[in-house]
C-alpha positions in Angstrom: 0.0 0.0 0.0 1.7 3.2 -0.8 2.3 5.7 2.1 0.2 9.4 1.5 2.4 11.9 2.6 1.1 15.6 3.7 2.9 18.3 2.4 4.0 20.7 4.9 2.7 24.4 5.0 6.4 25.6 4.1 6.7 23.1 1.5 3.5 24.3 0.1 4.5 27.4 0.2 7.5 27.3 -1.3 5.8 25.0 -4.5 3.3 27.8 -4.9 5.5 30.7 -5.0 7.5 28.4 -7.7 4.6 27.4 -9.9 3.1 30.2 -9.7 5.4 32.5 -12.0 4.9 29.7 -15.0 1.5 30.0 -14.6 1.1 33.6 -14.9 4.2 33.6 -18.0 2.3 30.5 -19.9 -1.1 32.7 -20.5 -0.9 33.4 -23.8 -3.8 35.4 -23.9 -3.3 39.0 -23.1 -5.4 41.4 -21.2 -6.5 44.3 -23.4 -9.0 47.3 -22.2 -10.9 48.8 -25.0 -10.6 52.3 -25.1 -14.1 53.9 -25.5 -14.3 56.5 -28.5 -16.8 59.0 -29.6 -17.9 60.3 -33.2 -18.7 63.2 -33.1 -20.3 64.5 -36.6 -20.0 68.1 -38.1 -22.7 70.2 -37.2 -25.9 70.8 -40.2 -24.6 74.3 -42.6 -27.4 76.2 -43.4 -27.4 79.0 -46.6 -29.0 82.4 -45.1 -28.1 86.3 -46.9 -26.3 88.3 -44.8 -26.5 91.7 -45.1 -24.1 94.0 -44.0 -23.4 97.9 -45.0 -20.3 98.4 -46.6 -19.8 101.8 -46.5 -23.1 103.5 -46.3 -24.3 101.2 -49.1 -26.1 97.8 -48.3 -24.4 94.6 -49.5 -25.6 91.3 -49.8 -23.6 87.5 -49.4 -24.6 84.0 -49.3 -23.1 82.5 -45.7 -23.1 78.9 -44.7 -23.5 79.1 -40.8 -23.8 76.6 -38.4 -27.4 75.4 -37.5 -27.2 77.1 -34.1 -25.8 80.3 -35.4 -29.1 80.6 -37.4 -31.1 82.5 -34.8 -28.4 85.2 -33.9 -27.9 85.7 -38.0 -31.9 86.4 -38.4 -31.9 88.4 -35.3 -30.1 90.9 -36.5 -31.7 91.1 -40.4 -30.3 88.3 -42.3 -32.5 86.1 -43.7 -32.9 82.1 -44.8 -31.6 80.8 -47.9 -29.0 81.9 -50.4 -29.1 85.8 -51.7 -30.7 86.8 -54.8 
């Protein structure tokens, strides 16, 4: 009948702390954290005629603004879509 031997804490120990190293080495499968991205798309252009005075006379130019500078063009007298 063969004889069952109990390994001691220390010799336990010591078999852990040398295993242990190959076992962490031998993964082959690496840890990788996705980095999270964001899209961010351009804002919406929209045409409006901006009018401006040029020297005493009134002139008139097609802008593409972004969609929230449309309020503060119209506010002050420009007007939606592309100039005559």
């Amino acid at each position: 009948m063969p004889v069952k031997l109990k390994p001691s804490g220390l010799a336990l120990s010591i078999a852990l702390i040398l295993l242990a190293p190959a076992a962490v080495l031998s993964d082959p499968t690496p840890t990788v954290t996705p980095t999270p991205t964001t899209t961010t798309l351009p804002e919406a252009r929209v045409a409006v005629c901006h009018q401006s005075l040029d020297e005493g006379e009134r002139r008139t130019r097609t802008l593409r603004v972004a969609a929230s500078a449309v309020s503060a063009h119209l506010a002050h007298g420009d007007t939606l879509g592309v100039c005559p």
